[in-house]
N, C-alpha and C positions, 0 to 999 in steps of 0.2 A: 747020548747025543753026539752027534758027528760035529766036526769042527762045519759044514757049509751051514747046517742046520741051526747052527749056535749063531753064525754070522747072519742067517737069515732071520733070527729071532731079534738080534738088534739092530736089523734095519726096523722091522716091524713093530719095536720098543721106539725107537730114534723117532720115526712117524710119527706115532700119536703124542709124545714128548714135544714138538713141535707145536702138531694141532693146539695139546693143551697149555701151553707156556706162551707161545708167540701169535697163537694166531683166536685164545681167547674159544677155544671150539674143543668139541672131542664129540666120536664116533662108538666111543665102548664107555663102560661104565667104569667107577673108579677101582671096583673090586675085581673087573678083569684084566685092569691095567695091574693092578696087583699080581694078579696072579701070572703075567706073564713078567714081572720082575723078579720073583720068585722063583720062576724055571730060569733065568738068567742066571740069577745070584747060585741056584746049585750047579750050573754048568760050570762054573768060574772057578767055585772050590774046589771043582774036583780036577777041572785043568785051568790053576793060576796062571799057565804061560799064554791062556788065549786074550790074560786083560790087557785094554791099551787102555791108553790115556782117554779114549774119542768112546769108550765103552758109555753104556749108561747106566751102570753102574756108577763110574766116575765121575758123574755129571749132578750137577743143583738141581736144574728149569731151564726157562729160557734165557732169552740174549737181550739185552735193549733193546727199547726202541727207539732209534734216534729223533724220526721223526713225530714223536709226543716228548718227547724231552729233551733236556740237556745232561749227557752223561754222568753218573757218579761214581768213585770211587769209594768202597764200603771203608770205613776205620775199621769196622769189626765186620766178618766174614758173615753174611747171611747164610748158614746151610740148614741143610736138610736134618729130619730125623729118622733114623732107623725106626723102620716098620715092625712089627711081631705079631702075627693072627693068630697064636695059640696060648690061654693062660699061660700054661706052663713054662713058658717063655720067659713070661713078667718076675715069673716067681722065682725063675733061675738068676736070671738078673738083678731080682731084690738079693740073693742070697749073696751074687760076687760081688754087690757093694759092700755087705754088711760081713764078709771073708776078709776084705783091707779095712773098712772102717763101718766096725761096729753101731758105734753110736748114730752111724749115717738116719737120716731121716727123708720124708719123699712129695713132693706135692704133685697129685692125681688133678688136670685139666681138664675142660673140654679142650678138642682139638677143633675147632674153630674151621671151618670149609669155605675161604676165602682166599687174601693174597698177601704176601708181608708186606708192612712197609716197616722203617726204623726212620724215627723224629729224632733226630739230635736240638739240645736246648744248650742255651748257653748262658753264662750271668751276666746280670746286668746291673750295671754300675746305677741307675736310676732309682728301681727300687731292691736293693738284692736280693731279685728273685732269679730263676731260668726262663728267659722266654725261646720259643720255636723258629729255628734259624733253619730247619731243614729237613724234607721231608725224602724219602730215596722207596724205589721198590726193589723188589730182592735182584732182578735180572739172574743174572748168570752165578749170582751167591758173590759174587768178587767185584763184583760194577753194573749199575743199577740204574735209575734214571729218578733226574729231580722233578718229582712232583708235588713242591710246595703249595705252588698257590692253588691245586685242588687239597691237597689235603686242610686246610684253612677254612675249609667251608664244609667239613667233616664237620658235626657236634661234639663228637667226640674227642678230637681233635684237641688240645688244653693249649691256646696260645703262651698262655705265663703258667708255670707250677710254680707254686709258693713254697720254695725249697732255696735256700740258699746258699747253694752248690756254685761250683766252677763248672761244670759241663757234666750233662746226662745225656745218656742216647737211649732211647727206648725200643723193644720191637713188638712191634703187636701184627693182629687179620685185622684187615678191611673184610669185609663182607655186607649184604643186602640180605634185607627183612623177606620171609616169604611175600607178604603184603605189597612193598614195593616193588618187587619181579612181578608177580601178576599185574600188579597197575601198569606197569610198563609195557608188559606183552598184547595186555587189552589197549592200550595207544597204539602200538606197532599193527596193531588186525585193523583199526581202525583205520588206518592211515595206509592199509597195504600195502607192508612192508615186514619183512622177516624176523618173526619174534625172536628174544634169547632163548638158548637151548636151557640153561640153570642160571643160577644166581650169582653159582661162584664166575661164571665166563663174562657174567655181565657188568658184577663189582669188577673185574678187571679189565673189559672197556672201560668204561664208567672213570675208574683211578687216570686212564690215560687218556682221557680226551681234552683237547687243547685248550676249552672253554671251561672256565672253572663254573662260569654258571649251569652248564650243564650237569656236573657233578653236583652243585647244589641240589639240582631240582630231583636227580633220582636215588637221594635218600643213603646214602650210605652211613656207614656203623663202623666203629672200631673198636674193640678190644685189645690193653696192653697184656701183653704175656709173659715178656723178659726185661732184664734192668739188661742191655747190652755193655754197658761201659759208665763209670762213674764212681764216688767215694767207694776206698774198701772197704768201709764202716757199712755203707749202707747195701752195697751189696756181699755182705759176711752172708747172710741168710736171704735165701730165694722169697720164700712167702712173708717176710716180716717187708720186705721191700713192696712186695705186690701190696700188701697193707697200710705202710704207709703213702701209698699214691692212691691209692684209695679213698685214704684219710684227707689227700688234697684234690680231691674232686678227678680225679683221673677216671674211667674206666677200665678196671682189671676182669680177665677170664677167671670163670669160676674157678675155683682149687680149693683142695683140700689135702690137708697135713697129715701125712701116716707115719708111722716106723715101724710096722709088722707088715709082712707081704700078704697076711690075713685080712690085714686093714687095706693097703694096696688096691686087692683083688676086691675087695669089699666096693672103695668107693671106683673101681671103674664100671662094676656092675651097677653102682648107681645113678652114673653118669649116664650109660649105656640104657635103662630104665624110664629116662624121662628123655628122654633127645627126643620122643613124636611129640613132645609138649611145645617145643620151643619155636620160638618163632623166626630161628636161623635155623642153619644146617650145622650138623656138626659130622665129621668123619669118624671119629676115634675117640682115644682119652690117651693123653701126654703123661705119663712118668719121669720126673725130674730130682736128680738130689737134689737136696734144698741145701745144703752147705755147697756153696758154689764154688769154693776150694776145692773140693774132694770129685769135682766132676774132669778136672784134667788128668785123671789116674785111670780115668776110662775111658780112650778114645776107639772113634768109630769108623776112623780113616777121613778123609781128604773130603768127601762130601757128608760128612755127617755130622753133627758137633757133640761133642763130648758131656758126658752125663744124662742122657736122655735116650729113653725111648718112648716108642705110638703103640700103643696096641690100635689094633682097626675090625673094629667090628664086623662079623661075619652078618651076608644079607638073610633075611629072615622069608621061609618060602611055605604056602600052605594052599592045601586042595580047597577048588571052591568048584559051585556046579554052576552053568551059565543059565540063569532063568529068562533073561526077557534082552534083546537087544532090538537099541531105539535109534533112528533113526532122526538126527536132529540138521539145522541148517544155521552156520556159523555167522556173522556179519558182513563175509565178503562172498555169501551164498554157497559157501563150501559144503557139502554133506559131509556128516559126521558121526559119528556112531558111538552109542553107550551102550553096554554092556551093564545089568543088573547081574552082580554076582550073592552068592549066597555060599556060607561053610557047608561043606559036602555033610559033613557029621550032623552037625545043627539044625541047616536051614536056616539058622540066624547071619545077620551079616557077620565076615570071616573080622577077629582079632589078627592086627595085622602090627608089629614095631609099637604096638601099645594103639593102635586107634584104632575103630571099625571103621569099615571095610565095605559098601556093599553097590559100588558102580568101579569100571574100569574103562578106559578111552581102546575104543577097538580101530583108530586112526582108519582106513581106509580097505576098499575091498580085496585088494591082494594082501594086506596083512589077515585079515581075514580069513581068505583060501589059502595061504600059506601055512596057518594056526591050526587050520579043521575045526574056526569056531562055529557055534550052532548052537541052539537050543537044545538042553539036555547036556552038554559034553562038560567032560571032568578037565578043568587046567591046573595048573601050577599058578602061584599068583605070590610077585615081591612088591617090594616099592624102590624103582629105579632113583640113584641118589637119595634114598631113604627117606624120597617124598613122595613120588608120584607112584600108583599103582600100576602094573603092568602084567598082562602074563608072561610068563618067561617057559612056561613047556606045554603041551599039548597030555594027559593020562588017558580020556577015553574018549574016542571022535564020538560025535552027535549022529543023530541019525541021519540029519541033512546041515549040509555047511549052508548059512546064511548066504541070502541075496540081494542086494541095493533094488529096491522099487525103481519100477519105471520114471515117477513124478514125483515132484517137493510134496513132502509131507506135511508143510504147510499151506503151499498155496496152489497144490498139484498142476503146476507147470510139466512137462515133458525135461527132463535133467540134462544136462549135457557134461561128455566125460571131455576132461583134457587131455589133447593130445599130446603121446610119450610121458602121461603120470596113469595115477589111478585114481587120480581126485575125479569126483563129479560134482559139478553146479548147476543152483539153480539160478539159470541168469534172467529171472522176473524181476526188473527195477522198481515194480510197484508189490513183489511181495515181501511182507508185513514183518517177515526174520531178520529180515535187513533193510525197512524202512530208514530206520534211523541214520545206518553209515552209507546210503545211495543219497538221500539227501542230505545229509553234512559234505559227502564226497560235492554233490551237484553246485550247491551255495558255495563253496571254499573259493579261496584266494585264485589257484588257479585253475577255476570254471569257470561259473558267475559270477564269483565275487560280491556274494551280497553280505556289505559289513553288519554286524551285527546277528547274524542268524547264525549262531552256532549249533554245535551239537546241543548244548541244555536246551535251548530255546526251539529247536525242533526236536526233540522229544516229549518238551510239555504240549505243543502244538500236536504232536502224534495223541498223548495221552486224552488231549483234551477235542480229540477227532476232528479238527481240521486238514490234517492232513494225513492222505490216502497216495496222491502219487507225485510227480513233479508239477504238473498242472492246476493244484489244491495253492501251489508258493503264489502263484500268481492271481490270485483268487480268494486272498487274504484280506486284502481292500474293502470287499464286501461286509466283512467281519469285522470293520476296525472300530466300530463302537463297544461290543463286546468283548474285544482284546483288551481293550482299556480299562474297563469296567473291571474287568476279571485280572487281569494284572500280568497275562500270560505271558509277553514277551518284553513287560515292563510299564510303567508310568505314559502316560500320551505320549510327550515329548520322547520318549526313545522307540513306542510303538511307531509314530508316523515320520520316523527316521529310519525306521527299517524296511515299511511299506512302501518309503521312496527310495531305498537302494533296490527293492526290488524292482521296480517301475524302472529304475535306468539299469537293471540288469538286462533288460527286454533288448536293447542294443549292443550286446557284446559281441554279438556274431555267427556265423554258423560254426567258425572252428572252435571256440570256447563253447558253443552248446553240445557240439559233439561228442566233445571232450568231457562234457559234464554229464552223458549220457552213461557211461562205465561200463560202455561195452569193453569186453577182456580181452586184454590186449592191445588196445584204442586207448594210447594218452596224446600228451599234445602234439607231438609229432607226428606220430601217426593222422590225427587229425588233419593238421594242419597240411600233411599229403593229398590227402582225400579230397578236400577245398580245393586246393589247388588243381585238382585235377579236374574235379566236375561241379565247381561253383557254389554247387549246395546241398544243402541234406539232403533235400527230396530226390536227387539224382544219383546221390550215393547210398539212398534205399532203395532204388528201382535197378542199381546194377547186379546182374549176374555175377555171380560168385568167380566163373571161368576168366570173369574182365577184369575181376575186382586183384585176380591172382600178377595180371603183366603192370601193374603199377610199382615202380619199384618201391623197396623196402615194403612191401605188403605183401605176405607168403601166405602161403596154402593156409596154417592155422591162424592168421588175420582175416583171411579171404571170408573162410567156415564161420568165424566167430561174428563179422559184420553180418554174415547172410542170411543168420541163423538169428540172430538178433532181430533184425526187420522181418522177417518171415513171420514175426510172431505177429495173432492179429490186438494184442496188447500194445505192443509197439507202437501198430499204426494207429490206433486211437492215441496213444500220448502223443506221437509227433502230431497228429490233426490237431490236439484242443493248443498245444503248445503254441502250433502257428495263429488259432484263432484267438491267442491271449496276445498276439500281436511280436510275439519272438523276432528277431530276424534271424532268416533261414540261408541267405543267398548273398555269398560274399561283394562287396563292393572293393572298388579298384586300391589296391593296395598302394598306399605313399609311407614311404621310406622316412625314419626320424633320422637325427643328422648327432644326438646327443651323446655317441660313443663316437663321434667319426675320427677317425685315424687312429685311433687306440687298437694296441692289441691285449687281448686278457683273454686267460688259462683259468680253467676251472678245476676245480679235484674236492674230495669228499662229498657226502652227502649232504643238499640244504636242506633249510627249513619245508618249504613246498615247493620248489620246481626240480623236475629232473633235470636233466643231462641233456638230453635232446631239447626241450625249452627253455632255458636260459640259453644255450648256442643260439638257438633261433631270435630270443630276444636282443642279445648282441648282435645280432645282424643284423636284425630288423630296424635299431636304431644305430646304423652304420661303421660300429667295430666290427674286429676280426677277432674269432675264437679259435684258439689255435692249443695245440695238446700237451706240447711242452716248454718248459720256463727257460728264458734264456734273457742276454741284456736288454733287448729287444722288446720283453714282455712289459705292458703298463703298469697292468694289475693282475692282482692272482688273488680270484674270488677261491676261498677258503671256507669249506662245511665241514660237518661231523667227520670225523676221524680222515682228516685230510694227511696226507703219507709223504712222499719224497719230495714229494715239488714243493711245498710248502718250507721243508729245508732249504732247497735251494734258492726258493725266491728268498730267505731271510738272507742267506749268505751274498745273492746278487744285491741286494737291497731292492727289490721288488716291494712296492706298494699292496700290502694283504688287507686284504678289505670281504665283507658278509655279504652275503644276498640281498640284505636291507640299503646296504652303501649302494649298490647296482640299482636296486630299483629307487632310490634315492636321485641318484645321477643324473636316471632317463626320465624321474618325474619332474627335477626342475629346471630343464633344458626347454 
């Protein structure tokens, strides 16, 4: 390897080291991030003079974040562990322990596919026990960030251990259940918005978000792995320690006690044998001497800590033959595609990390032509992150590569592709794949806003065949003897509270019906353009795609998406029945609220349910100014989900932070 070669490799390591440290994301898989560490780490031995300090090599993770926390300074060094992909590795390693010390012994981990954090405890004069004074993540290995009051509402989490110590610091993973990621990802589809990539990216949002109720609610886990700091007594031995926290209701990672590199290798093939069982992830299995004296006689350099290594399990890949690929339609009417696979040998589904095996997601039509997948063709087939199926090579092309149908498989609409992806939808608001999130989307807070009609309660209402499109909500009335009776959407008294939010949903407007229509690409802004330009729906279904284009902030794939929308003749039956349910269609003169006036307020992170362009508009509409950056100036700084630098600086200015609920709080009792 040439020295530009070697510098281009650790830009190309520095990269995704970013991605996945600081920005909670990653582009390649964990085994390929391996293995371009790997080609690093033999560059370096064989020319030591190309290491710097800035190599990454020499590097933990990431940097703080300031804005999720308040800096820390570690007591004990949070580092890394040296990696090993080859038994023979382990078992050289058993042998240079037990070449200094004999008697040496080892506990085999899972390696836990999370984030560290270290709880420091401390005694307490009240009842001499430790309670939890402090919660830090690893950042940079040297300085980290205090995230106490999320870590608090971890279960895991031990506010008091009944130890009666001078001070403990412990370090364990944070990580999230398979179970909680998926429920999380099905909310984010729901809500359209960008699911998590893995589990491990999401428990590391999740640890940093500034709401500790939001960390409550999406379920995190922790596992203790190390006594970091505390009695020499109690930490003389690694695993009698992991035992006795055990013994006081702690949770400890699994381990097991060897002293032959037979027994070693033993249990990390057993480790390695059940991980498709478990309901985290796991990377690897951790080798540690367990006499935690004798681990400073083997260090591993500047980022590594001493006495430990990871073996990392190699990914598992097997031929399978593609039998049937199905063509399905997601919640936001995305097309989607399944793939039935079968073991080429067998015909039975493929044995795959211990589970079977016998669908795979074929995401979209250029991964598809790019695969040469098809009916008949031989793949290569892993499990990306050692949960999801994927194919990873192409063995023998099919005879013909699959093709996306013209129309929804469901409700054979004409599909429409997006422009610059390769996604195709089907944008039919009344079909049946995506009843349930067009009208949850329609009812929500900011469309109609009918309280009470949530997702459960129109799904029962789907289930129980009243509703077919958005025209059926208004048309409920009819029904309200038998809703009662039947209990559908509750008891009378909350049935004919729901029947009367929808009765005065009938006057919210044309730009909230617009809005609540879910045409792609049409949220409230947009909307609210569109009104203002030509009054009412009806008028912004009769214009020309070529008119719809000189409005501004309405571009070519706006223009396509409204045109193509009304063009349908479904459309125009639902806007007809809608108007004759009494909707209003056609804006009235707009009057300005007075309840933000003279205020200026900055917005940043993600809210509950307005964007970006609708809450600007609702400060203005009741007489503030939304403005981008915080200064003395600023009143308030409306603060959402992973709010970033201004949120720093309004604490520092002393800016009043305040939720989306304080805002519409404000303008409702003005």
């Amino acid at each position: 390897m040439t020295y530009e070669e070697y510098r281009a490799l650790s830009s190309k390591i520095n990269y995704h080291m970013d991605l996945y440290y600081n920005q909670n994301r990653n582009e390649i898989s964990d085994y390929e991030y391996d293995q371009l560490m790997q080609q690093l780490k033999a560059a370096e031995k064989e020319h030591p003079e190309w290491v710097t300090p800035d190599s990454p090599s020499q590097k933990i993770g990431g940097s703080a974040k300031r804005e999720a926390g308040v800096k820390v300074t570690h007591r004990v060094p949070m580092l890394s562990i040296e990696d090993v992909f080859d038994i023979n590795e382990v078992r050289a390693y058993v042998a240079k322990v037990h070449a200094m010390h004999p008697d040496a012994s080892f506990s085999v981990e899972r390696k836990i596919d999370g984030l560290s954090m270290t709880l420091r405890y401390e005694h307490s004069d009240a009842d001499d026990y430790l309670h939890l004074v402090l919660a830090e993540t690893r950042g940079d290995g040297h300085i980290g960030e205090d995230v106490t009051l999320n870590a608090r509402v971890i279960p895991d989490v031990k506010e008091v251990i009944e130890l009666p110590f001078d001070y403990l610091e412990l370090r364990g993973e944070v990580y999230m259940s398979h179970d909680d990621f998926f429920k999380y990802n099905d909310e984010m589809e729901a809500a359209r918005k960008k699911p998590a990539a893995n589990p491990r990216n999401l428990a590391a949002g999740t640890l940093r978000q500034l709401d500790p109720k939001v960390t409550a609610e999406r379920g995190l886990r922790m596992f203790i792995f190390n006594v970091q700091d505390g009695p020499e007594d109690f930490m003389a031995s690694h695993t009698a320690a992991l035992a006795m926290l055990s013994d006081k209701g702690v949770p400890v990672v699994f381990h097991k006690k060897c002293t032959t590199a037979d027994e070693v290798v033993d249990a990390i093939n057993e480790i390695g044998s059940t991980r498709d069982g478990l309901p985290f992830d796991i990377d690897g299995a951790v080798v540690k001497i367990d006499q935690v004296a004798y681990r400073a006689d083997f260090p591993a350099g500047a980022k590594y800590s001493a006495g430990h290594i990871a073996f990392k399990y190699p990914p598992e890949e097997k031929r399978v033959r593609m039998d049937e690929i199905e063509e399905t339609v997601g919640r936001t009417g995305k097309i989607g595609f399944i793939g039935h696979i079968s073991d080429e040998k067998t015909g039975k589904p493929v044995r795959l990390n211990g589970t079977n095996v016998s669908r795979v997601t074929l995401h979209n039509q250029d991964y598809i032509n790019e695969n040469r997948i098809g009916i008949g063709g031989i793949y290569l087939l892993k499990k990306s992150g050692d949960i999801i199926p994927k194919i990873s090579g192409t063995v023998k092309d099919p005879e013909t590569v699959f093709k996306i149908s013209d129309t929804c498989p469901v409700c054979g609409h004409p599909l429409t592709k997006e422009e610059d992806t390769a996604d195709y939808y089907c944008v039919n608001p009344s079909c049946p794949s995506q009843l349930t999130r067009t009208l949850s989307y329609f009812t929500s807070r900011g469309c109609m806003d009918i309280a009470g009609l949530g997702e459960k309660q129109i799904q029962n209402l789907i289930d129980a065949g009243y509703l077919k499109d958005f025209t059926d909500i208004y048309r409920l009335y009819e029904h309200r003897d038998e809703l009662v009776a039947d209990g559908i959407i509750g008891r009378e008294k909350n049935t004919d509270k729901i029947l009367q939010a929808i009765e005065n949903s009938k006057t919210q407007g044309p730009v909230r019906l617009l809005t609540a229509l879910g045409i792609r690409n049409v949220g409230g802004r947009t909307a609210q353009t569109l009104i203002d330009h030509y009054h009412s729906i009806e008028a912004v279904m009769a214009a020309p795609k070529g008119e719809l284009t000189e409005i501004p902030d309405v571009g070519e794939t706006i223009a396509e998406d409204i045109a193509e929308f009304f063009a349908s003749d479904d459309t125009k039956k639902l806007i007809e029945g809608l108007r004759d349910e009494g909707l209003v269609m056609e804006a009235a003169p707009e009057e300005k609220g007075s309840a933000l006036e003279g205020l200026t307020i900055v917005v940043t992170g993600t809210l509950p349910t307005l964007g970006r362009n609708e809450v600007k508009e609702l400060i203005e509409k009741n007489g503030g100014k939304c403005t981008g950056s915080v200064s003395k100036k600023t009143s308030y700084l409306v603060a959402g989900e992973a709010a970033g630098s201004k949120l720093t600086k309004a604490q520092e200015l002393g800016v009043p932070v305040i939720s989306e609920a304080d805002l519409l709080s404000m303008i409702e009792q003005n």
